[in-house]
C-alpha positions in Angstrom: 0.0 0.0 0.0 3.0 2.0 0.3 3.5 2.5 -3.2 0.0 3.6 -3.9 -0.5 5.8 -1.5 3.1 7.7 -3.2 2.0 7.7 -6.6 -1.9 8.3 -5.9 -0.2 11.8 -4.4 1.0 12.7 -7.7 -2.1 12.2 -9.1 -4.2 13.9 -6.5 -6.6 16.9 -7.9 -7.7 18.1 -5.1 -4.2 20.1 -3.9 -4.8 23.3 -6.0 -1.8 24.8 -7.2 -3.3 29.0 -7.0 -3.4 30.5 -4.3 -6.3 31.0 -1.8 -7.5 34.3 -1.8 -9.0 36.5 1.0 -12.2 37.0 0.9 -13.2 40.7 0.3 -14.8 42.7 3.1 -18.0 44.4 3.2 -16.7 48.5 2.3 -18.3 51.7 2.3 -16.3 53.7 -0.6 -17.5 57.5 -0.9 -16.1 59.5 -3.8 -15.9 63.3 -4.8 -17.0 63.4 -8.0 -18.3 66.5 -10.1 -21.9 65.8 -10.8 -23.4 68.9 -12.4 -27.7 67.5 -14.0 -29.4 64.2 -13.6 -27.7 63.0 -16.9 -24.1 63.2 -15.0 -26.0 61.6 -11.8 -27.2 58.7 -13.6 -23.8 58.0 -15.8 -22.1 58.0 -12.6 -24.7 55.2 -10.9 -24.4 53.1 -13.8 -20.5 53.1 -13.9 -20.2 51.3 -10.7 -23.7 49.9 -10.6 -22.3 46.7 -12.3 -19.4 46.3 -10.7 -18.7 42.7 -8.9 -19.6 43.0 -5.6 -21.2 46.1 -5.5 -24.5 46.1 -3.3 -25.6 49.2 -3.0 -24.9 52.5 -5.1 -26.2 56.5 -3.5 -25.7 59.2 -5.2 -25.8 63.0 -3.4 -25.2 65.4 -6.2 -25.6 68.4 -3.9 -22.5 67.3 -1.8 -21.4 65.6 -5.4 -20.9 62.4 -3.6 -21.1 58.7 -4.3 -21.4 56.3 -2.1 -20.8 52.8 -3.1 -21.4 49.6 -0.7 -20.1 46.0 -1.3 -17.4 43.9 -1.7 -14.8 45.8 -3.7 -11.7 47.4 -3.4 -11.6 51.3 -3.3 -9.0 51.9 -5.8 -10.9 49.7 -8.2 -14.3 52.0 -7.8 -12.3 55.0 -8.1 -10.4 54.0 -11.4 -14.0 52.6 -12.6 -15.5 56.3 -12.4 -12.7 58.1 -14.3 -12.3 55.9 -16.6 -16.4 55.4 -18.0 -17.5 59.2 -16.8 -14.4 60.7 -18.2 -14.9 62.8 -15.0 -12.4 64.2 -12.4 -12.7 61.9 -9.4 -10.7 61.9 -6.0 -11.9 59.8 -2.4 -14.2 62.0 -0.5 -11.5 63.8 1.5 -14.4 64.9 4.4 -14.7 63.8 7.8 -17.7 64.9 10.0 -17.0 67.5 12.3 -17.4 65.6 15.7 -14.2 63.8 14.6 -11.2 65.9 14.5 -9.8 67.0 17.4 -9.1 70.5 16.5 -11.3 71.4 13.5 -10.5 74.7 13.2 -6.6 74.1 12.9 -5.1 76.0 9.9 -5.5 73.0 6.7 -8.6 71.2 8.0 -11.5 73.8 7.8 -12.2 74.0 4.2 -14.7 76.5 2.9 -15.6 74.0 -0.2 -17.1 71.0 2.9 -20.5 70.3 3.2 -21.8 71.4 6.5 -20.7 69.7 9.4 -18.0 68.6 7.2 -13.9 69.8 8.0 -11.1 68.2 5.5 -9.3 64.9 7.0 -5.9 66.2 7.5 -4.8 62.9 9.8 -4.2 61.3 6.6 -1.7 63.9 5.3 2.0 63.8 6.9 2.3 67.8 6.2 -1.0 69.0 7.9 -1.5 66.6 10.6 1.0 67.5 12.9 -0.9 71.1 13.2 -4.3 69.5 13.4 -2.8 67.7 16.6 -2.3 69.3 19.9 0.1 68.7 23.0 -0.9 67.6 25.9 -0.1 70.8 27.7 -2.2 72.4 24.4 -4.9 70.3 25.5 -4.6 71.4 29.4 -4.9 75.1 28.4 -7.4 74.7 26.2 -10.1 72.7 28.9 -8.9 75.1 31.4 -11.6 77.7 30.3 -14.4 75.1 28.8 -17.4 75.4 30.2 -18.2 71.6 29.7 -15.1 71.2 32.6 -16.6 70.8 36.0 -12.8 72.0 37.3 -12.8 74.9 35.7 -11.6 78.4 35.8 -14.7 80.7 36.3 -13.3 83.8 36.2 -14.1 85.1 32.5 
């Protein structure tokens, strides 16, 4: 049985050869894209509506945003959109406000945001280091709030 059990190996079809792959996680992928009438809005849906993996498509052409759900990989959307709209389209570089630690630091607010919208700067090595604040920043700065219970009252 010896020698069977060696040569049966060779012949064996269920080792694959490719590699396993990872499946893909469930992603939300939001993208800034220019979206001027309802002809732009519905060229946009229908470049990424048949997509694989793509679950859910929203489209908020006052904040000209899309929002894409599923099981694909953000680079792959955002290639998708330029290259069948012919448009200009970057990740949606917003973060809600509630977020950022120090939204009005000089590089996050951004005039162009939706409301309650400020510009993610934690991403970006030149802006983030004055979009965070020292500890001893931080201590002056709670020092007058008057959501501190320890507080200076003297204003």
């Amino acid at each position: 049985m010896g020698v069977l059990d060696y040569v049966s190996d060779f012949f064996d079809c269920s080792h694959s050869t490719n590699k396993l792959k990872k499946p893909k996680q469930l992603q939300t992928v939001e993208i800034k894209v220019k979206i001027d009438c309802e002809g732009c809005e519905r060229k946009v849906k229908k470049a990424v509506d048949g997509m694989k993996g793509v679950k859910q498509v929203e489209v908020d052409p006052k904040q000209h945003k899309l929002t894409v759900i599923g099981y694909v990989e953000p680079n792959k959307v955002l290639e998708r959109v330029r290259h069948r709209t012919g448009k200009k389209a970057d990740m949606w570089p917003y973060v809600p406000y509630d977020v950022v630690p120090h939204p009005y630091a000089p590089g996050v607010y951004d005039k162009k945001a939706p409301p309650g919208y400020v510009r993610n700067v934690l991403d970006d090595p030149q802006a983030s280091s004055l979009a965070r604040a020292s500890s001893t920043e931080e201590r002056y700065s709670t020092a007058f709030n008057d959501e501190n219970p320890n507080s200076c009252t003297v204003m």
